[in-house]
Each structure stands twice: as structure tokens, then as C-alpha cells.
C-alpha positions as CSV (number, residue, x, y, z in Angstrom):
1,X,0.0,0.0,0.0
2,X,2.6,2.6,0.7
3,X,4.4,1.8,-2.0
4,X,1.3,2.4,-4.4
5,X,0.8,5.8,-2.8
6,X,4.5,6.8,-3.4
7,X,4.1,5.4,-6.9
8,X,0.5,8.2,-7.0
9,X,2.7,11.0,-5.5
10,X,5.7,10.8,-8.3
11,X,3.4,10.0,-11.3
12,X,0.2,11.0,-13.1
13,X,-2.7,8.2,-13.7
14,X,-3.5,7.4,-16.9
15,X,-7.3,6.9,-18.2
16,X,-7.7,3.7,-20.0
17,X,-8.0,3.8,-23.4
18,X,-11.2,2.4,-25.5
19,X,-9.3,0.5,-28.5
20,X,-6.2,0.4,-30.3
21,X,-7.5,2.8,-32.6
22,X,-7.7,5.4,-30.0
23,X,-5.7,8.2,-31.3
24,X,-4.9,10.0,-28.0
25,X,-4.8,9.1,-24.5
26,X,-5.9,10.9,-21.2
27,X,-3.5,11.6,-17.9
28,X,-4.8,13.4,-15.1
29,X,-3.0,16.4,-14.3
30,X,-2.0,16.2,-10.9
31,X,-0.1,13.1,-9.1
32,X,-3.9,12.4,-7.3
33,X,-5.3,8.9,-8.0
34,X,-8.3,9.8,-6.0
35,X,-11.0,10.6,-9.4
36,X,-9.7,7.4,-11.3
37,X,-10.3,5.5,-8.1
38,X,-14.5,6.6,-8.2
39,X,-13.7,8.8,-4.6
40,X,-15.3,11.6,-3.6
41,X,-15.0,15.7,-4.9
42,X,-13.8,16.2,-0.7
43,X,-10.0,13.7,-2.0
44,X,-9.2,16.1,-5.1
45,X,-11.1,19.3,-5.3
46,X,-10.2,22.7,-3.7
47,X,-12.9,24.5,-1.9
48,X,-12.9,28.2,-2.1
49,X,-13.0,28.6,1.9
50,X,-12.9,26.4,4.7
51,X,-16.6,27.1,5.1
52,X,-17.6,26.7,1.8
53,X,-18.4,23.2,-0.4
54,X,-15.9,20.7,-1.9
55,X,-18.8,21.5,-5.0
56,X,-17.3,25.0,-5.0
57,X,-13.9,23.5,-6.9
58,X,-16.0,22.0,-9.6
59,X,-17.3,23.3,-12.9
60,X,-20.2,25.1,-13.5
61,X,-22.1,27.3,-11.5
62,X,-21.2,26.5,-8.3
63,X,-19.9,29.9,-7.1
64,X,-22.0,32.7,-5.1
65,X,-25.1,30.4,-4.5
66,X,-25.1,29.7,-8.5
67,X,-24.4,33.1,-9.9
68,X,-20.8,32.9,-10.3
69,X,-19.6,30.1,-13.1
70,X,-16.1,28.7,-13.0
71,X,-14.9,27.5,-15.9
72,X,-12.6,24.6,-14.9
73,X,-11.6,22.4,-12.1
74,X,-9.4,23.3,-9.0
75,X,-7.4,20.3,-7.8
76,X,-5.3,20.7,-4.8
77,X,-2.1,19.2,-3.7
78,X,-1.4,15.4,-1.9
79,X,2.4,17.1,-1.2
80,X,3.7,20.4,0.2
81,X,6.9,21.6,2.2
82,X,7.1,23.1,5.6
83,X,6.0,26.0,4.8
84,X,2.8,24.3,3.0
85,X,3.9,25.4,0.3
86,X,2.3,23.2,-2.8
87,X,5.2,20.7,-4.4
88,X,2.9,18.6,-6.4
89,X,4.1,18.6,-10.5
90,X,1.2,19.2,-13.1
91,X,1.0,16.7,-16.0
92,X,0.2,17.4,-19.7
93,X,-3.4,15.7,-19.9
94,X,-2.7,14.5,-23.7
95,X,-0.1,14.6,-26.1
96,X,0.3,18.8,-27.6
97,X,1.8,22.2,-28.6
98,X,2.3,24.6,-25.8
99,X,0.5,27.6,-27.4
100,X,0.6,29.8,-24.9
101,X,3.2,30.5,-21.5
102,X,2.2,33.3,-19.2
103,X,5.2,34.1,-16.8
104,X,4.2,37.1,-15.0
105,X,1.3,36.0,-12.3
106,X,0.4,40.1,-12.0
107,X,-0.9,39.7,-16.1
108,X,-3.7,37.3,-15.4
109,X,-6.2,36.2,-12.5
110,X,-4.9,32.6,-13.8
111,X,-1.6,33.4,-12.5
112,X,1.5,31.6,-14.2
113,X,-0.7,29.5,-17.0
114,X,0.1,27.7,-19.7
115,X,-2.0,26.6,-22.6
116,X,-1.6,23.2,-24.7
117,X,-3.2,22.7,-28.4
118,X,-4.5,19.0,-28.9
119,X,-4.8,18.6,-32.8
120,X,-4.6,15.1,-32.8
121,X,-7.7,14.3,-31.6
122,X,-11.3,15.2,-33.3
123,X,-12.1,18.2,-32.6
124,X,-8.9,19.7,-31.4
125,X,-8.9,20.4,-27.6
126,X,-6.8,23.1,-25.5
127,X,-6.2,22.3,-22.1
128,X,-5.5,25.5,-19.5
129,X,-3.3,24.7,-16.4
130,X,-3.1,27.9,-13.9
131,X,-2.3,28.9,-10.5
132,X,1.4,27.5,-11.2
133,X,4.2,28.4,-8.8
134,X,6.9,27.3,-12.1
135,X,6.8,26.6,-15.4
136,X,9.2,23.9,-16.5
137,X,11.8,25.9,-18.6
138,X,12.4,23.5,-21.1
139,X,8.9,24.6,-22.8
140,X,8.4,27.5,-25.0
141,X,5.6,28.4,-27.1
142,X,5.7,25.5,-30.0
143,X,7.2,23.3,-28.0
144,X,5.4,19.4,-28.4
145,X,4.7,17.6,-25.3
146,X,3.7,13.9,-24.4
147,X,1.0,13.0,-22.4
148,X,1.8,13.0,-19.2
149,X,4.5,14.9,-18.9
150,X,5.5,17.3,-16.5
151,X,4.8,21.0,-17.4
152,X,4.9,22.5,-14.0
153,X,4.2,23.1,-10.2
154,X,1.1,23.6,-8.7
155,X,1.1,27.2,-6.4
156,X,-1.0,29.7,-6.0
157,X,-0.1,32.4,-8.4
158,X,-2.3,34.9,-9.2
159,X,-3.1,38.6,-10.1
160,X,-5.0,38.6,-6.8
161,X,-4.5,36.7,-3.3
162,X,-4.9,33.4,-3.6
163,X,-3.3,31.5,-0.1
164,X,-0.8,29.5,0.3
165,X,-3.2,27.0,2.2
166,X,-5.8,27.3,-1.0
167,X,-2.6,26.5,-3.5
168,X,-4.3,24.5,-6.4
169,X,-4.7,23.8,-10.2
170,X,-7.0,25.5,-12.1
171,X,-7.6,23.1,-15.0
172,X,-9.6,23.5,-18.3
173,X,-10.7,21.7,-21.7
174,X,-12.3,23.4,-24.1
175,X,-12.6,25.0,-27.6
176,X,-11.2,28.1,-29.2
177,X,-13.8,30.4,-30.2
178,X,-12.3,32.8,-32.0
179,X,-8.7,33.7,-34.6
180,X,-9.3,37.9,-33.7
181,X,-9.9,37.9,-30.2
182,X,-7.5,41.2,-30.4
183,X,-9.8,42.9,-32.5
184,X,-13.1,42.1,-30.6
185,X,-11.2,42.9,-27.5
186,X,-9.9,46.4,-29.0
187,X,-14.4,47.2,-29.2
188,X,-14.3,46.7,-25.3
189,X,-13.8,48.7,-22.3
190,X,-12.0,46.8,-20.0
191,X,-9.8,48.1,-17.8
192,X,-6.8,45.7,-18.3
193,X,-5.0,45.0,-21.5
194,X,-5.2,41.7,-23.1
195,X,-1.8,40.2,-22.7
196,X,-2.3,36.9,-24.3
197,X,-3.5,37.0,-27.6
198,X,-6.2,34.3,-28.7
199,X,-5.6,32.6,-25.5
200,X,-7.2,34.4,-22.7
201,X,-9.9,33.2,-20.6
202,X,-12.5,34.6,-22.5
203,X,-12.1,33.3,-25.7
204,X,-11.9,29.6,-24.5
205,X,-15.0,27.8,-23.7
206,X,-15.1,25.2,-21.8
207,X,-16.3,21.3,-21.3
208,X,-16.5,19.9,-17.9
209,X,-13.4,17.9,-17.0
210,X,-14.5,16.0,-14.9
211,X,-17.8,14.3,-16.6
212,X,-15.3,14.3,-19.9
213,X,-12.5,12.0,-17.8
214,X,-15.3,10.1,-16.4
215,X,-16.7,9.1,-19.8
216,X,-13.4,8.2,-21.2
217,X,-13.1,5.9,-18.2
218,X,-15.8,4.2,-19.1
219,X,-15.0,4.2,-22.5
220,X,-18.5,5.8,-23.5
221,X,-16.2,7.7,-26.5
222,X,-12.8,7.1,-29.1
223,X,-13.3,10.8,-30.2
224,X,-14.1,13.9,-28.1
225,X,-16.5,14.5,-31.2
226,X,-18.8,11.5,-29.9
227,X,-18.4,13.2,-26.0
228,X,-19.7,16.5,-27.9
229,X,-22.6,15.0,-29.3
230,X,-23.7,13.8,-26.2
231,X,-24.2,17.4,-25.0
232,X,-27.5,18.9,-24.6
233,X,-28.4,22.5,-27.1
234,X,-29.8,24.9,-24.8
235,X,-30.2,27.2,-27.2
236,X,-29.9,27.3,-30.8
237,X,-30.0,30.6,-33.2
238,X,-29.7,32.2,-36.1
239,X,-27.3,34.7,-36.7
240,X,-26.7,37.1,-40.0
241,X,-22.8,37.2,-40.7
242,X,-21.1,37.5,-44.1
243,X,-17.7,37.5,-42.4
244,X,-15.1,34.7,-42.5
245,X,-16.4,32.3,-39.9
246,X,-12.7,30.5,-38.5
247,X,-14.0,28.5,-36.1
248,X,-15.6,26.6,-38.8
249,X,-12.4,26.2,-40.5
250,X,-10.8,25.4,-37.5
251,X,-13.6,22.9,-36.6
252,X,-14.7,21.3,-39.7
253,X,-16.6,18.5,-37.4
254,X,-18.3,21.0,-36.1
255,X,-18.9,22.5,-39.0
256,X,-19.4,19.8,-41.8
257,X,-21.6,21.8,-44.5
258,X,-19.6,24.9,-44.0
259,X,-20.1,27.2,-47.1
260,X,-17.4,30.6,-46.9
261,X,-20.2,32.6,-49.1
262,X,-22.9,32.0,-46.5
263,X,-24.6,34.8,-44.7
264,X,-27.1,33.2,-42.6
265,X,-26.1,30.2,-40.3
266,X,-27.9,28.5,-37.5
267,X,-25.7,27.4,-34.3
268,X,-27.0,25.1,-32.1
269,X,-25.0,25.8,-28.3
270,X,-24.7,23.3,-25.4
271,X,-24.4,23.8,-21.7
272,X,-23.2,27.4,-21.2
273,X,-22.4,28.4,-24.6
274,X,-20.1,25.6,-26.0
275,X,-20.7,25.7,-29.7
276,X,-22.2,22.5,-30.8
277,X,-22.8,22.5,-34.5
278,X,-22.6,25.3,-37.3
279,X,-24.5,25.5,-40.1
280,X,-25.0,27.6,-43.3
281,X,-28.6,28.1,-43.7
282,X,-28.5,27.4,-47.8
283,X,-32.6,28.7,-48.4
284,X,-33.3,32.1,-49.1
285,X,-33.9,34.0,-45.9
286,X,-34.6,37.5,-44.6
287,X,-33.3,37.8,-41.6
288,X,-33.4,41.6,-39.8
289,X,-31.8,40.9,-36.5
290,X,-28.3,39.5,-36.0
291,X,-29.3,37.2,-33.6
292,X,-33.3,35.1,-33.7
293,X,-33.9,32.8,-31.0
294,X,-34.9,29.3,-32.7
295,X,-35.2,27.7,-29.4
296,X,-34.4,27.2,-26.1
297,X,-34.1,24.5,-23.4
298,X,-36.3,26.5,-20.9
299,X,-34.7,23.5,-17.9
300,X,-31.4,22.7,-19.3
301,X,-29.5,25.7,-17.3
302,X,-31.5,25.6,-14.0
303,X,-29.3,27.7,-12.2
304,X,-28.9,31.8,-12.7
305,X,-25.5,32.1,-14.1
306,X,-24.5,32.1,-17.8
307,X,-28.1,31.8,-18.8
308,X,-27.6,32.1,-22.5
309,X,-31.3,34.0,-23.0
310,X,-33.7,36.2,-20.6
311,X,-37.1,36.8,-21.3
312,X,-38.7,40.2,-22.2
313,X,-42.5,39.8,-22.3
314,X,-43.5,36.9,-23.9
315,X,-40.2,37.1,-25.8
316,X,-36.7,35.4,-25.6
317,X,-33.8,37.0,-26.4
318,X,-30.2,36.8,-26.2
319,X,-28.2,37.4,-23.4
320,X,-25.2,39.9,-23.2
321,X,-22.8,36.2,-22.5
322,X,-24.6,34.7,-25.4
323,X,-23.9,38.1,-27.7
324,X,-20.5,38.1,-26.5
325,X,-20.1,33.8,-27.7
326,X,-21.8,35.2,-31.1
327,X,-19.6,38.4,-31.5
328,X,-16.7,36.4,-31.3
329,X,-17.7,33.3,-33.0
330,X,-19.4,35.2,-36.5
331,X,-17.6,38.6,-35.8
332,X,-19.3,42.5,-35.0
């Protein structure tokens, strides 16, 4: 027995594969066994407060009584020094490109963060590690990385207090919405200049990790595609665009009847926004508004945040998150 647990503290778990076809394969990002071995959210995920839920680490809206979504995971550490200081290494979750290496924790809420591109699996993936006290310094943007392997240190870096006793990983899989986040960022006040290109927070939407790991466990998927499909539309709409649409290209299984010359398209989102399926709309169609509300899933996003339409009357219309998903996914 103490042997395996030594053997959990030095390495990452793997997550079974479904068949010799499979073309990737999962690790876990942290050295914890406890999520392979079917235990509970209180053995791997960081509450916000010592008062608050083990929930509170998860995904979804599970911040502020249900108004407050958080994107991704928060895994804290089996190992830390004297000072409590985290010591736990962060593991590459599948085989990829480092895209992106923030070094400066005062740039970003998500402190030291790296970014990893996943092209060979349908559709590509990017996985988001944060909160890192180092960044191993053999990776630079373009470097490949195996599954696996050690990218990091979990801490608690951030551009605002994060304790020493609440070190953790912030983790994330999702998609990429958008090529010109730049430019839809330049249309925005915010107060803070975007110092990451196409790879901040905003313009990566997520899946939940942990429901995603726990298919693949069961082997319920060979293709995050099939995972995708399984996912519920809450909402699907039409929106006029003429411009270059690149998360179609980007996408193309997301996208399979994309047409470059189209002007109307219909897209179908699941939970919290994640684009599901794009399509040109091919008949003739007037169309007024940017965005028409085809329909909605009036109990597939039960709790208040990220609602992706609120009701005016006896009218649903888009939300400013769900304008914001659609501005970056068709353009302004």
C-alpha cells in the first residue's frame, strides 16, 4: 500500500484507453489517484473557503449560490513543504503544442498559466493549467509535449491573493472560439490590456473535465466529437454574418456543410455556450436581427448564471454572455 501511494505521488494516472484505434490518451493532471479510483469531490477538489463546499472546486455554477460560473476544475495538492507550500508537478493531460506560456502572475487572475493545443484528436482540444508556482523551462511556445509529462508546479499564483493554504490547479478543456480575439477585445472597455493573444480566458469555452474524464473511463467515447454530441443544445440561433467564420475552419466537425459565401447560419450551443454544431442556412432567408432565438431549453441551465437567453414579455432573447459567444464566433 505505501508503495502504491508513493508510486500516485511521483506519477500522473492514466485513463484507459477504448481501443487500439484510439488516437490519444488521457493523464490526469495532478499526481492524485483519488477521481480514477470513483472517490469523492472532498479527496481532489479545492474549496474556495474552509466554510464553503468541496462543490465550489468543480465546474459550473457552483460559485456565489449559482451566480458565479467557473470555468474549470481546482485540484489541490497530496504534497507540500514546511512552509505548506504546494510541491505537487502538473502533468500534460494529452499529447500537444504549448500555445501559450504566461510568466508574470500580476498579467492574469490565472496566474503563471500555460496553454496546450490538442490537434490530434477530433475536434482539437486546448487544455488550461493555472495557479502554477513554475513553469518547466524546457517549454516554449511550439514546444510538443507527451502525455503525461511534466509541465509544472502547482502554487497559487495569481493577479489577486490566492493562499498559500488554497494552492491549487486551475484546470480547463475546451474550444477556441475565436482567430481575432484582439480585434473584438480592441471594441471593449476593459480596464486591463489583453496580454495573451487568442488565449485568454475569454475566448476559450469550456467542457466539464470532470464528466469528460469520467466518460473516457468508461470508454463511453474514441473521439471527443462522440463526447460532444452527447451534450445537450440549450439554445440554438440564427445569426446574420457575411464574415469569414474561422471556427468553422478550424472545426470542420463542427462544422461539416460549412459554405465561406454564407450569410445566414444556424448554431446550435450546449451547456453554457459551447458551440455544438454550425450550419450555413442554404434557403433564401430574410433575416433583420443579427441574432433570432430558434429555441431554447427552458430547464437545461437551472441555475442563474451564464443563462444564454432572458425573457422580455412573452419574448426570448439573447443574453449579453450569449452576444459576446456570437460576436466572437461570426464577428461584430
Amino acid at each position: 500500500m505505501r508503495f502504491t501511494l508513493l508510486l500516485s505521488l511521483l506519477y500522473p494516472v492514466f485513463f484507459s484507453a477504448n481501443s487500439s484505434a484510439e488516437s490519444y490518451r488521457l493523464s490526469w493532471p495532478t499526481p492524485n489517484p483519488s477521481f480514477a479510483q470513483g472517490l469523492g469531490y472532498s479527496t481532489f477538489l479545492q474549496k474556495t473557503g474552509p466554510d464553503k463546499a468541496y462543490s465550489s472546486g468543480a465546474f459550473g455554477c457552483v460559485r456565489n449560490n449559482g451566480y458565479k460560473f467557473h470555468e474549470g476544475v481546482d485540484l489541490f495538492p497530496l504534497r507540500r513543504d514546511k512552509e505548506g507550500k504546494a510541491e505537487d508537478s502538473i502533468f500534460a493531460s494529452m499529447d500537444g503544442i504549448v500555445v501559450h506560456i504566461n510568466k508574470t502572475s500580476s498579467y492574469s487572475a490565472y496566474g503563471k498559466y500555460i496553454v496546450l493545443e490538442h490537434s490530434n484528436c477530433r475536434p482539437a482540444l486546448y487544455s488550461l493549467y493555472a495557479h502554477l508556482s513554475n513553469i518547466s523551462p524546457k517549454l516554449k511556445v511550439g514546444t510538443s509535449v507527451a502525455v503525461a509529462e511534466e509541465i509544472g508546479v502547482m502554487g497559487n499564483s495569481s493577479s489577486f491573493r490566492i493562499p498559500i493554504s488554497r494552492s491549487h490547479l486551475h484546470f480547463e478543456i475546451g474550444l477556441r472560439l475565436s482567430d481575432s480575439f484582439q480585434q473584438w477585445f480592441n471594441t471593449k472597455k476593459f480596464k486591463t490590456q489583453n496580454r495573451h493573444g487568442n488565449y485568454s480566458g475569454f475566448n476559450l469555452v469550456g467542457i466539464d473535465p470532470l464528466h469528460f474524464f469520467a466518460e473516457y473511463q468508461k470508454k463511453s467515447f474514441k473521439q471527443p466529437l462522440e463526447f460532444i454530441k452527447t451534450l445537450p443544445v440549450i439554445v440554438k440561433v440564427r445569426v446574420k454574418s457575411s464574415k469569414t467564420v474561422d471556427f468553422a475552419i478550424r472545426y470542420p466537425e463542427l462544422c461539416p456543410n460549412y459554405d465561406p459565401r454564407a450569410k445566414i447560419w444556424d448554431c446550435s450551443m450546449g451547456p453554457y455556450g459551447i458551440p455544438l454544431i454550425i450550419e450555413p442556412v442554404k434557403t433564401i432567408t430574410s433575416q433583420n436581427k443579427k441574432i433570432q432565438i430558434l429555441s431554447y431549453d427552458l430547464h437545461g441551465n437551472k441555475k442563474p448564471c451564464r443563462s444564454l437567453v432572458v425573457r422580455k414579455g412573452a419574448d426570448y432573447l439573447p443574453s449579453e454572455q450569449l452576444k459576446t459567444y456570437i460576436e466572437l464566433l461570426f464577428g461584430q
